[in-house]
C-alpha positions in Angstrom: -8.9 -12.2 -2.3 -11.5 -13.5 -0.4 -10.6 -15.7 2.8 -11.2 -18.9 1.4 -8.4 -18.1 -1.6 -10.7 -17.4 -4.4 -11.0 -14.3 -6.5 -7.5 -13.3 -6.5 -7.2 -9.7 -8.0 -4.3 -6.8 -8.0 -4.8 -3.9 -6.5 -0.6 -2.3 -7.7 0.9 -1.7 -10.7 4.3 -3.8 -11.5 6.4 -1.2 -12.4 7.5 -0.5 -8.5 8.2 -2.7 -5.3 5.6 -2.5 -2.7 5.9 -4.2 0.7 4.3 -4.5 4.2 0.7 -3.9 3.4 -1.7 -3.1 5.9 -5.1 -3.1 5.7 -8.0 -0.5 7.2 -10.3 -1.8 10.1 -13.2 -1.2 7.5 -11.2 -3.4 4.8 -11.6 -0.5 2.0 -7.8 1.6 2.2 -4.7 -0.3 2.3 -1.2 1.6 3.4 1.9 0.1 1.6 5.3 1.0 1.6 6.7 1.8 -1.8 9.7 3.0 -3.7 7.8 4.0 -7.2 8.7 7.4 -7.0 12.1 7.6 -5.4 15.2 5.7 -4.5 13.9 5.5 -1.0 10.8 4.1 0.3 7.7 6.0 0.8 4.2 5.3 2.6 1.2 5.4 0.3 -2.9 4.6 1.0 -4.9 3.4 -1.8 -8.1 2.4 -2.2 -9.4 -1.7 -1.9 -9.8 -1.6 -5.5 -6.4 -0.1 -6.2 -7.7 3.3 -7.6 -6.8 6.7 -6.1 -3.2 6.5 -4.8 -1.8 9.1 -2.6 1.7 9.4 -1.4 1.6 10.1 2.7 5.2 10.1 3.3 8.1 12.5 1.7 11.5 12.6 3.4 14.6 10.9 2.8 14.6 8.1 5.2 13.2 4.6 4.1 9.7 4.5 5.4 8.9 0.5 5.4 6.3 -0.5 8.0 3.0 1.3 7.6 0.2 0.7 10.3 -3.2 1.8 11.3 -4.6 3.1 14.6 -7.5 2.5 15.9 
C-alpha cells in the first residue's frame, strides 16, 4: 500500500500462513516466513508484486524471522 493507506493490494495467496515480512532496501523483494509447503516454517523471497516465489530455507527447524542485510 502506499504510505498514506491507499491502494491496498495482496502480494500472497490464502491457502498458507505467512508472518514477519520484511521488505528490500530497494522496496521490490520481500522475505516472509511461511509454512505452505511443510508443517514447519520456511523463509521465502518474492517479488513486490507477489510473482516469482522462491523457497530460501529447507531444514526442519521453524525459520520465523527473516531479515535483510545491507
Amino acid at each position: 500500500m502506499n504510505a498514506d493507506g491507499r491502494n491496498v493490494r495482496r502480494v500472497t495467496d490464502l491457502t498458507a500462513n505467512y508472518i514477519t515480512p520484511a521488505w528490500a532496501n530497494d522496496g521490490q523483494s520481500l522475505v516472509v516466513a511461511s509454512d505452505r509447503d511443510d508443517p514447519d516454517w520456511e523463509i521465502y523471497m518474492l517479488d513486490r508484486n507477489g510473482s516469482n516465489l522462491r523457497r530460501l530455507t529447507n531444514n526442519q527447524f521453524a525459520d520465523r524471522f527473516p531479515s535483510w542485510h545491507p
